[in-house]
N, CA, C and O atoms as a GROMACS GRO file, in nm:
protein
  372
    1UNK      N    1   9.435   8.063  10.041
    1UNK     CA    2   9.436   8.159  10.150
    1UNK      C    3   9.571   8.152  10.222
    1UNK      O    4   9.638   8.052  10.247
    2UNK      N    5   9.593   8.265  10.245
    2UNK     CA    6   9.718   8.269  10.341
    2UNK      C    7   9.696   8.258  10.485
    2UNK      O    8   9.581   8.263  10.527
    3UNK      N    9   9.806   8.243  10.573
    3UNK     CA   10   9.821   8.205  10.680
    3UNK      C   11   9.897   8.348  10.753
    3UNK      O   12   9.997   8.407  10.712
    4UNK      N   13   9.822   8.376  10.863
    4UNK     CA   14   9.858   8.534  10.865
    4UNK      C   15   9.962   8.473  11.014
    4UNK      O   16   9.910   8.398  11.097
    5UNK      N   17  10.070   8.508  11.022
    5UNK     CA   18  10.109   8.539  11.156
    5UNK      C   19  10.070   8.622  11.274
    5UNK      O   20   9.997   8.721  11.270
    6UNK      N   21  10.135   8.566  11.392
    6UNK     CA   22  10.084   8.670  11.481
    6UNK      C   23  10.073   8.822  11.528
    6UNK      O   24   9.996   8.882  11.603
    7UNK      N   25  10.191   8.860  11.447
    7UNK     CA   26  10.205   9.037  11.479
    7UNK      C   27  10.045   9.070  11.351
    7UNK      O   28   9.961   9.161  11.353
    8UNK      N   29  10.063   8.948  11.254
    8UNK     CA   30   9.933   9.012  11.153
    8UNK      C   31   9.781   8.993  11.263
    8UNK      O   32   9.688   9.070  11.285
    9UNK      N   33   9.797   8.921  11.288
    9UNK     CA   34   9.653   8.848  11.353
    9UNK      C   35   9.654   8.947  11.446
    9UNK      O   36   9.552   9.017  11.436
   10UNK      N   37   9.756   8.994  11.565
   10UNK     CA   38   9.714   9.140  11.662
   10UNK      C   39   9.693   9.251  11.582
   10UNK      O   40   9.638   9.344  11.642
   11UNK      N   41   9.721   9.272  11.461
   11UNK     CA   42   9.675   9.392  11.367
   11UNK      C   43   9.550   9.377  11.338
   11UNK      O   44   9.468   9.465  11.364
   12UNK      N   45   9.531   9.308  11.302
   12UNK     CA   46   9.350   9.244  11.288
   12UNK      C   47   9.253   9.277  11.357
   12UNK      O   48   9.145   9.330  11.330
   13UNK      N   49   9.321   9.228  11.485
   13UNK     CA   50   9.236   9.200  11.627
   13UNK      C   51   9.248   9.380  11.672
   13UNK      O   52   9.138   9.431  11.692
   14UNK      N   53   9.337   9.449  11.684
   14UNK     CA   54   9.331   9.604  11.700
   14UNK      C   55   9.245   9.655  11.607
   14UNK      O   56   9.157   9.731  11.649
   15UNK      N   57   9.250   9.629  11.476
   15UNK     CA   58   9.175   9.732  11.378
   15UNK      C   59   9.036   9.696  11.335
   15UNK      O   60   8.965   9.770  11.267
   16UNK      N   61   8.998   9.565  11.384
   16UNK     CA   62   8.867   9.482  11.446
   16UNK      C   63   8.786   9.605  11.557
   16UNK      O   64   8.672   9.647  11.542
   17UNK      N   65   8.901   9.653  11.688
   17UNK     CA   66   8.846   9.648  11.775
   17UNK      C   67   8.820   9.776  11.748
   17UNK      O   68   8.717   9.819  11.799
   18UNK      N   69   8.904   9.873  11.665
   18UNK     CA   70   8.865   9.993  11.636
   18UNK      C   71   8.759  10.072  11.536
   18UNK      O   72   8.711  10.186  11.530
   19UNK      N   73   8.747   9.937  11.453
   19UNK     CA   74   8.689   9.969  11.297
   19UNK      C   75   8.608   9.919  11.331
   19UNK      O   76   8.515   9.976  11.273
   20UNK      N   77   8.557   9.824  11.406
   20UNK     CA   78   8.421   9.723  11.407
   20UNK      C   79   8.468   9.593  11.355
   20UNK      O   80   8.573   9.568  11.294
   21UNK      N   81   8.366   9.512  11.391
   21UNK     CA   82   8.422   9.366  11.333
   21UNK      C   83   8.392   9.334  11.152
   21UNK      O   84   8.458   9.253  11.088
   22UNK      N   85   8.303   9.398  11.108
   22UNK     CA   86   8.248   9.376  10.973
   22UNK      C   87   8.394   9.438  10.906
   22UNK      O   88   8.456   9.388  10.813
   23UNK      N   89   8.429   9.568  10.984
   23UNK     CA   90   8.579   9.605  10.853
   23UNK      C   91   8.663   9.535  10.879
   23UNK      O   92   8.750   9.521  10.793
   24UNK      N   93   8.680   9.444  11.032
   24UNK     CA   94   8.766   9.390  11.032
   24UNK      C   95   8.797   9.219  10.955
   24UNK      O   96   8.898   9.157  10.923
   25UNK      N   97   8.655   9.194  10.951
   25UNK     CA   98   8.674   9.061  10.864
   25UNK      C   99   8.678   9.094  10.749
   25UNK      O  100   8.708   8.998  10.678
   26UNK      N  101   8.659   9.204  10.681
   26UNK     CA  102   8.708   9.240  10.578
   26UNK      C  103   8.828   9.219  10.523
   26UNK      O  104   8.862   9.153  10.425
   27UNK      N  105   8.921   9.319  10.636
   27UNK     CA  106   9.041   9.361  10.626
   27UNK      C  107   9.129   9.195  10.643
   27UNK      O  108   9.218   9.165  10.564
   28UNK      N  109   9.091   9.113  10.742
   28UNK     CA  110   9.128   9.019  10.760
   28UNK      C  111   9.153   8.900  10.634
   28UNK      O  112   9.247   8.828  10.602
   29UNK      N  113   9.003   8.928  10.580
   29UNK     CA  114   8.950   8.801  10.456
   29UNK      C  115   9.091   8.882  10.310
   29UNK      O  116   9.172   8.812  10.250
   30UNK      N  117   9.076   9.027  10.295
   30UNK     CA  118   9.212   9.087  10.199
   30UNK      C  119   9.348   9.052  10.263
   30UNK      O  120   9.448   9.078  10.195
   31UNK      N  121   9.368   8.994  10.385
   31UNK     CA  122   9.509   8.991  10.414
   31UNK      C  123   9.536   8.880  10.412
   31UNK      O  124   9.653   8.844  10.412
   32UNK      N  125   9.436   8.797  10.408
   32UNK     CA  126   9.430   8.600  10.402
   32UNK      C  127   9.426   8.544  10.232
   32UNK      O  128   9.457   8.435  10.184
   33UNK      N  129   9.373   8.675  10.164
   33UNK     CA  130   9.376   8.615  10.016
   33UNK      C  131   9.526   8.618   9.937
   33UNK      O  132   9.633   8.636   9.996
   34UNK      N  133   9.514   8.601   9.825
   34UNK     CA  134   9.603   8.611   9.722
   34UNK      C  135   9.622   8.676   9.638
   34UNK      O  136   9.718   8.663   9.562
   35UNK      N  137   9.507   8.792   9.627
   35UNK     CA  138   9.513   8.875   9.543
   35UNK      C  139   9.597   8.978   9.525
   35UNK      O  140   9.692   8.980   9.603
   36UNK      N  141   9.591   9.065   9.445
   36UNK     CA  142   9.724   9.208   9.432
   36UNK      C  143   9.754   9.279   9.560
   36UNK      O  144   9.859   9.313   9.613
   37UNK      N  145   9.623   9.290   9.594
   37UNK     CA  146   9.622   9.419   9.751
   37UNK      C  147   9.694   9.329   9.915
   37UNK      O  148   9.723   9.390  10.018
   38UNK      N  149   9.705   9.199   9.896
   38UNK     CA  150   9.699   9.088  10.016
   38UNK      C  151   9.847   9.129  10.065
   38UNK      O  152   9.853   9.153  10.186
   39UNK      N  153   9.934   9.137  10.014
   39UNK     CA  154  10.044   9.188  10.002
   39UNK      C  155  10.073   9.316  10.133
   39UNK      O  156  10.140   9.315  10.236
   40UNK      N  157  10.008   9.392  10.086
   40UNK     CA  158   9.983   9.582  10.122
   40UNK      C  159   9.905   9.544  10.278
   40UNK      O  160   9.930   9.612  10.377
   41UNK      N  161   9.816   9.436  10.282
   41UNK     CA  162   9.716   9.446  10.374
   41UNK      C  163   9.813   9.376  10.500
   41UNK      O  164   9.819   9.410  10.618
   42UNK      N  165   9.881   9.270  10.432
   42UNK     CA  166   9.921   9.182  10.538
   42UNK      C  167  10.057   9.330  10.640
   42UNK      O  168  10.076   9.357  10.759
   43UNK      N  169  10.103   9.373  10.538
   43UNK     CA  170  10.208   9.462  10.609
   43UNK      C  171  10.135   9.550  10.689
   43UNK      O  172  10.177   9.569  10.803
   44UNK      N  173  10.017   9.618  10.646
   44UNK     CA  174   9.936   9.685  10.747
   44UNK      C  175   9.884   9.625  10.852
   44UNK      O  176   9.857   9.666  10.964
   45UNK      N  177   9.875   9.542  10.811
   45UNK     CA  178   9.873   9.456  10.998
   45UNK      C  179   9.944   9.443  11.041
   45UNK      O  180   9.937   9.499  11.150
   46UNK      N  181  10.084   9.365  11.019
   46UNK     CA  182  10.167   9.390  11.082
   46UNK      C  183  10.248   9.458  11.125
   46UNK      O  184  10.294   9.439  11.238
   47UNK      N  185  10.291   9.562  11.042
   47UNK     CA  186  10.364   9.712  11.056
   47UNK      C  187  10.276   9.836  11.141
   47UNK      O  188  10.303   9.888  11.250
   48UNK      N  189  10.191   9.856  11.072
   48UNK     CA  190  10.093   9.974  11.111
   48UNK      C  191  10.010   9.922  11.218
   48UNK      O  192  10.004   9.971  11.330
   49UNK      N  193   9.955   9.834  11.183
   49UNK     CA  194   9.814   9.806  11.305
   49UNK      C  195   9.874   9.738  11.425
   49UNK      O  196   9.817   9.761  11.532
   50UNK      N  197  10.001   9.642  11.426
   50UNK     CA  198  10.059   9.576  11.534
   50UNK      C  199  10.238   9.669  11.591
   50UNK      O  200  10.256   9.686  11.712
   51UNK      N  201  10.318   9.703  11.516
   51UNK     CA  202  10.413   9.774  11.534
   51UNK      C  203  10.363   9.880  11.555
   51UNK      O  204  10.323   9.881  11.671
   52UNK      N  205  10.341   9.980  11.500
   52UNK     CA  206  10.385  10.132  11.548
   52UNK      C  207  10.264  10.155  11.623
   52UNK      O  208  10.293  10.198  11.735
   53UNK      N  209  10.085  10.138  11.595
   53UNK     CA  210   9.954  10.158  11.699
   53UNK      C  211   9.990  10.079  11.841
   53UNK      O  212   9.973  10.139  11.948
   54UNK      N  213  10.040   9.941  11.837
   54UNK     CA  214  10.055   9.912  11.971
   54UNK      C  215  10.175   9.914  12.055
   54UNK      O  216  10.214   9.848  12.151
   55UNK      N  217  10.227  10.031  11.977
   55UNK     CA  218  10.363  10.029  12.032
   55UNK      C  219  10.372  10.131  12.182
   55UNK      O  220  10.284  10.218  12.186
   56UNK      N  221  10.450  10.128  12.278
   56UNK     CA  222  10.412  10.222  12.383
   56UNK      C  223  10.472  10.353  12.403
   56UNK      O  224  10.436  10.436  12.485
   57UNK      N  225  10.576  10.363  12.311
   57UNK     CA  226  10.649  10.501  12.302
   57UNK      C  227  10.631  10.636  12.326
   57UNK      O  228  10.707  10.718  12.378
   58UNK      N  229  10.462  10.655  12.260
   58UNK     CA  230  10.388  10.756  12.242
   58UNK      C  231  10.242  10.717  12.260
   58UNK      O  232  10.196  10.603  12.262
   59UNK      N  233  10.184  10.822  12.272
   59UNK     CA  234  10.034  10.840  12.319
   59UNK      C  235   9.938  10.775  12.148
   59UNK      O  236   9.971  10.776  12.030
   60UNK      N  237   9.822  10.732  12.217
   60UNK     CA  238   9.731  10.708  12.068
   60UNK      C  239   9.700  10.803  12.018
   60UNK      O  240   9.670  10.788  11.900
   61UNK      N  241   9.692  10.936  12.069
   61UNK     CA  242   9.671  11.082  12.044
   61UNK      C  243   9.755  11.117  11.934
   61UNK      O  244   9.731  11.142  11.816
   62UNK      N  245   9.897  11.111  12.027
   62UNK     CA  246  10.015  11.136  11.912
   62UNK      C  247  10.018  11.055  11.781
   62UNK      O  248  10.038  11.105  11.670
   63UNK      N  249  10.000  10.953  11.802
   63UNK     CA  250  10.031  10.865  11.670
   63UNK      C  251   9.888  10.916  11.612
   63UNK      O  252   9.900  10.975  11.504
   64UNK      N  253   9.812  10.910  11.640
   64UNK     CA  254   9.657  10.977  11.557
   64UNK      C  255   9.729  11.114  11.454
   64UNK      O  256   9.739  11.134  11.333
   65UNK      N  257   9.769  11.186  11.578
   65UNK     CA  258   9.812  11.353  11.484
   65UNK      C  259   9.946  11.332  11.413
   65UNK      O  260   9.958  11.399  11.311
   66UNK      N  261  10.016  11.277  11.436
   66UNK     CA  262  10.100  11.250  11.335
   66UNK      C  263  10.091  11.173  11.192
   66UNK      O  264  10.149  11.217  11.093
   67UNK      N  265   9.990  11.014  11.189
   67UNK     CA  266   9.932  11.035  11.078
   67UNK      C  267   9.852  11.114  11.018
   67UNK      O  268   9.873  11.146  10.901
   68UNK      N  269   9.738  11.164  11.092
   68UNK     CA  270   9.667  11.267  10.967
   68UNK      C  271   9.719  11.376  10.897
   68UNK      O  272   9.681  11.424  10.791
   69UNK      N  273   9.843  11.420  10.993
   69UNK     CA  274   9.887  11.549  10.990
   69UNK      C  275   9.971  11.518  10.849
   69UNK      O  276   9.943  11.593  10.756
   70UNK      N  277  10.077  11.410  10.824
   70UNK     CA  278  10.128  11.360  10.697
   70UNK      C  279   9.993  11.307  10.629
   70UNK      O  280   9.988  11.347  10.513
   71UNK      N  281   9.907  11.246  10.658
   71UNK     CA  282   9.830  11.243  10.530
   71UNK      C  283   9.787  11.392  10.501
   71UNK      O  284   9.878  11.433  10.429
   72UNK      N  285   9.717  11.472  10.514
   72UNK     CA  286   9.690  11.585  10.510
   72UNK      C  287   9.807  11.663  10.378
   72UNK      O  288   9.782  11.714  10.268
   73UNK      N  289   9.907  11.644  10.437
   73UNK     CA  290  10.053  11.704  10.355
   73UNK      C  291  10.058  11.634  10.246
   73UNK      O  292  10.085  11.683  10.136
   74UNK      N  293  10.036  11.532  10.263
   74UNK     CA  294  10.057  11.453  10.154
   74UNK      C  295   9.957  11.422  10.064
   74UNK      O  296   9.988  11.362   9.961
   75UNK      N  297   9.814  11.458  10.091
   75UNK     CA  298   9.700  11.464   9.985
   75UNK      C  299   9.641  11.320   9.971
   75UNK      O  300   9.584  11.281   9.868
   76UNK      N  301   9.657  11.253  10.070
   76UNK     CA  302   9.573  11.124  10.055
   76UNK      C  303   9.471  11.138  10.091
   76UNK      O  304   9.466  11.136  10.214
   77UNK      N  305   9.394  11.150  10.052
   77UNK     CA  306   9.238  11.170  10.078
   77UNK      C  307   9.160  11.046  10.113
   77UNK      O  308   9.075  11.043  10.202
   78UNK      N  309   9.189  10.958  10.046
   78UNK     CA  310   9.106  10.824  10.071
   78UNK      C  311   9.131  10.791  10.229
   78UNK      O  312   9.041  10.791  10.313
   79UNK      N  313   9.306  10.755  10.263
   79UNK     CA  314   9.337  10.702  10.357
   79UNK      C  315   9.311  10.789  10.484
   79UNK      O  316   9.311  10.743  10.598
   80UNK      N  317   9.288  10.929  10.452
   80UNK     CA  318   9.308  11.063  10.544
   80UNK      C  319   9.129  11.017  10.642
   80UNK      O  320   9.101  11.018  10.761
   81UNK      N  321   9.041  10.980  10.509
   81UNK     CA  322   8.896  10.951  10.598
   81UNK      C  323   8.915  10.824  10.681
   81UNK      O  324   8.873  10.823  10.797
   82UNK      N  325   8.983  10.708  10.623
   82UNK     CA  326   9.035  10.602  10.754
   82UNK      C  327   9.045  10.654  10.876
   82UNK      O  328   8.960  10.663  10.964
   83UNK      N  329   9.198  10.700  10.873
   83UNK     CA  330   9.227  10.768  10.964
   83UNK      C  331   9.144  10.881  11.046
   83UNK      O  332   9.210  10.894  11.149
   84UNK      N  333   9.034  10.969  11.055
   84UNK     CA  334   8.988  11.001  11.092
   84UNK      C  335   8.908  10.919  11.163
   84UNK      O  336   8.893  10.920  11.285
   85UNK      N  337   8.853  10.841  11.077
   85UNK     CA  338   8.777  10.748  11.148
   85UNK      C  339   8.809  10.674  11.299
   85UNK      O  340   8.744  10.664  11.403
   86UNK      N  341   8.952  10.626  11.249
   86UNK     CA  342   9.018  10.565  11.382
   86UNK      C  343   9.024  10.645  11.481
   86UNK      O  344   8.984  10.603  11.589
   87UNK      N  345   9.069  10.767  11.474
   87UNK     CA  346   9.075  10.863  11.585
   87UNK      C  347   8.970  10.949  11.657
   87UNK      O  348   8.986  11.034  11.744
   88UNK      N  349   8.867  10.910  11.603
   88UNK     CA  350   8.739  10.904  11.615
   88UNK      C  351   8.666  10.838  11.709
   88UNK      O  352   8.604  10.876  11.809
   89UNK      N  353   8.698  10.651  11.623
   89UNK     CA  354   8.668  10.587  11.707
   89UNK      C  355   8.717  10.550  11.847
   89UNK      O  356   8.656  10.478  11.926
   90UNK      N  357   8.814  10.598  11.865
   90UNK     CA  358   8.923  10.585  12.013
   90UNK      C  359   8.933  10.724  12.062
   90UNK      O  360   9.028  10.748  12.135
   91UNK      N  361   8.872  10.793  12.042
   91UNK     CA  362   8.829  10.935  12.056
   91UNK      C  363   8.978  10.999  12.100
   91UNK      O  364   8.996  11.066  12.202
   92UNK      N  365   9.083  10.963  12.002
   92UNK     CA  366   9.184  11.028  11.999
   92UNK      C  367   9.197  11.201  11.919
   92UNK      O  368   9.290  11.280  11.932
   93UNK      N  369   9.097  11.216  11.853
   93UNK     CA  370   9.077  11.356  11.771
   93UNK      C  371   8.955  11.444  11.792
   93UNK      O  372   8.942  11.549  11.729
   0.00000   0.00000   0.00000
């Protein structure tokens, strides 16, 4: 198991608080392993879920419509229902 740092561990703890705790020990237990995806997960915690979501620049609104709006363009479908979800759950959409 890996050892997540702290910008990973506040990604966690945000997408915990948004997703629920069951996706978040999920998401947590894929960013602590070793497998192919641990990689992808750990940067989404730290990049996405701790850099740019808790960043204060812009509104959670904005950052909501600006990802879906590129997923949308871009045809990710899988990640596009995430994202809904989140903005959902923070009743940013």
């Amino acid at each position: 198991m890996a050892e997540l740092d702290k910008k990973q561990l506040s990604g966690v703890a945000f997408i915990s608080g948004v997703m629920g705790e069951k996706f978040g020990a999920a998401f947590q237990k894929s960013a602590s392993s070793r497998c192919l995806t641990s990689d992808i997960t750990r940067i989404a915690a730290s990049w996405a879920f701790h850099d740019a979501w808790q960043h204060e620049g812009i509104t959670a609104r904005e950052k909501s419509m600006a990802v879906i709006s590129a997923l949308i363009a871009s045809r990710q479908s899988l990640e596009l229902k995430n994202h809904l979800k989140i903005g959902s759950a923070t009743r940013i959409v």
